[in-house]
MIGUBA-925894 format. One line per 4 residues: number of its first residue (from 1); their letters; for each residue x, y, z of C-alpha. Coordinates in steps of 0.05 Angstrom, whole numbers. Last residue first. Layout:
NUM> A> X,Y,Z | ...
***
This chain:
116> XXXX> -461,-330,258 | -411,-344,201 | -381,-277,168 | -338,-269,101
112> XXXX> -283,-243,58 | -259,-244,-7 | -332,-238,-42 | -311,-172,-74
108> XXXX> -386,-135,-35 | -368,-171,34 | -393,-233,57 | -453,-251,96
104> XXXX> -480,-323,135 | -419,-363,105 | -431,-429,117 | -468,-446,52
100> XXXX> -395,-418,22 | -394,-408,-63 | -310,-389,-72 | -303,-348,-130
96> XXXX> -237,-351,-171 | -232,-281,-212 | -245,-262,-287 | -270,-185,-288
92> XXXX> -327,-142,-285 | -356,-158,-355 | -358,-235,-333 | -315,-292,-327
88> XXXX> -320,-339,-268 | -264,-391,-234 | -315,-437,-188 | -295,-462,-121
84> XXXX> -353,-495,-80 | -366,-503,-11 | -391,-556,20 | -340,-544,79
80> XXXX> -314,-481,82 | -315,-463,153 | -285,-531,175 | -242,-534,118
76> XXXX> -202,-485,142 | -189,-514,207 | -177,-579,171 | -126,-551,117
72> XXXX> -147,-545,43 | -113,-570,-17 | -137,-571,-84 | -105,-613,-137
68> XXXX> -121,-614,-212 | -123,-675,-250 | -193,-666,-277 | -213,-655,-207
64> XXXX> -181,-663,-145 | -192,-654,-72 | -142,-656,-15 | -142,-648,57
60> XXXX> -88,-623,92 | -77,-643,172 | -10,-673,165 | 11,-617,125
56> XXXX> 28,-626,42 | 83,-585,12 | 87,-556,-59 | 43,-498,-52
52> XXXX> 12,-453,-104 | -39,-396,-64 | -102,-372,-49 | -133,-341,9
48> XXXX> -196,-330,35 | -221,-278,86 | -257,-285,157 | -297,-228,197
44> XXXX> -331,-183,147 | -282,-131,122 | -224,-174,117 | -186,-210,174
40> XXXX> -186,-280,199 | -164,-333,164 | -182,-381,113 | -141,-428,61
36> XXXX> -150,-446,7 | -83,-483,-27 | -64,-499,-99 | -28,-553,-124
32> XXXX> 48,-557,-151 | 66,-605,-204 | 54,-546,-256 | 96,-492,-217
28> XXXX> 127,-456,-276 | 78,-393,-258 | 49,-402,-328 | 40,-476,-316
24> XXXX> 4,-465,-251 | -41,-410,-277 | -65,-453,-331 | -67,-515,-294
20> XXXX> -109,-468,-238 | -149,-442,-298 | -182,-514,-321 | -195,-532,-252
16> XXXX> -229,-473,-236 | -278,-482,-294 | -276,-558,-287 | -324,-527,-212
12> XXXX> -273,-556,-151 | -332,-576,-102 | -300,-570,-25 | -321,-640,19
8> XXXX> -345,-636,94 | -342,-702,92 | -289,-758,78 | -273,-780,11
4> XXXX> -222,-731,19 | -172,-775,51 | -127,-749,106 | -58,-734,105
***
């Protein structure tokens, strides 16, 4: 597994840490961590998705904040790298929001994305 002190890095906002312990203990999966992952698809190229996981891959690369684990694969990470997961509130909804400086566009829901 390798370390995530090493670059490119993925922020984890204490916003989105605070909801993924609340989503994991309401899904009765509060030792599990949650994974990012991208792949291709969506209406601008590449999409991101979410999900609990309990199993660590060889190439994972894990990042923690306030006890919260966030697991993203190397070819992911690779197109997200200095990104920055926030979980936002607002009059259109509550949804995790992923802030890519690789992404060149994204779509108008922000779930998918394009990198010249």
């Amino acid at each position: 597994m390798a370390e995530a002190s090493k670059e490119p890095r993925i922020i984890v906002t204490a916003g989105a840490a605070r909801r993924i312990a609340e989503l994991a203990k309401e899904e009765g999966a509060a030792s599990a961590f949650l994974r990012i992952a991208v792949s291709g698809g969506g209406c601008s190229g590449f999409q991101y998705g979410f999900s609990f996981d309990k199993e660590r891959l060889c190439d994972d690369v894990v990042f923690e904040r306030d006890g919260v684990a966030v697991v993203v694969d190397e070819t992911s990470l690779g197109l997200l790298g200095g990104a920055e997961l926030d979980f936002v509130e607002d009059l259109m909804g509550a949804s995790f929001r992923i802030n890519n400086p690789n992404a060149t566009s994204s779509c108008g829901c922000g779930h998918s994305f394009s990198i010249l």
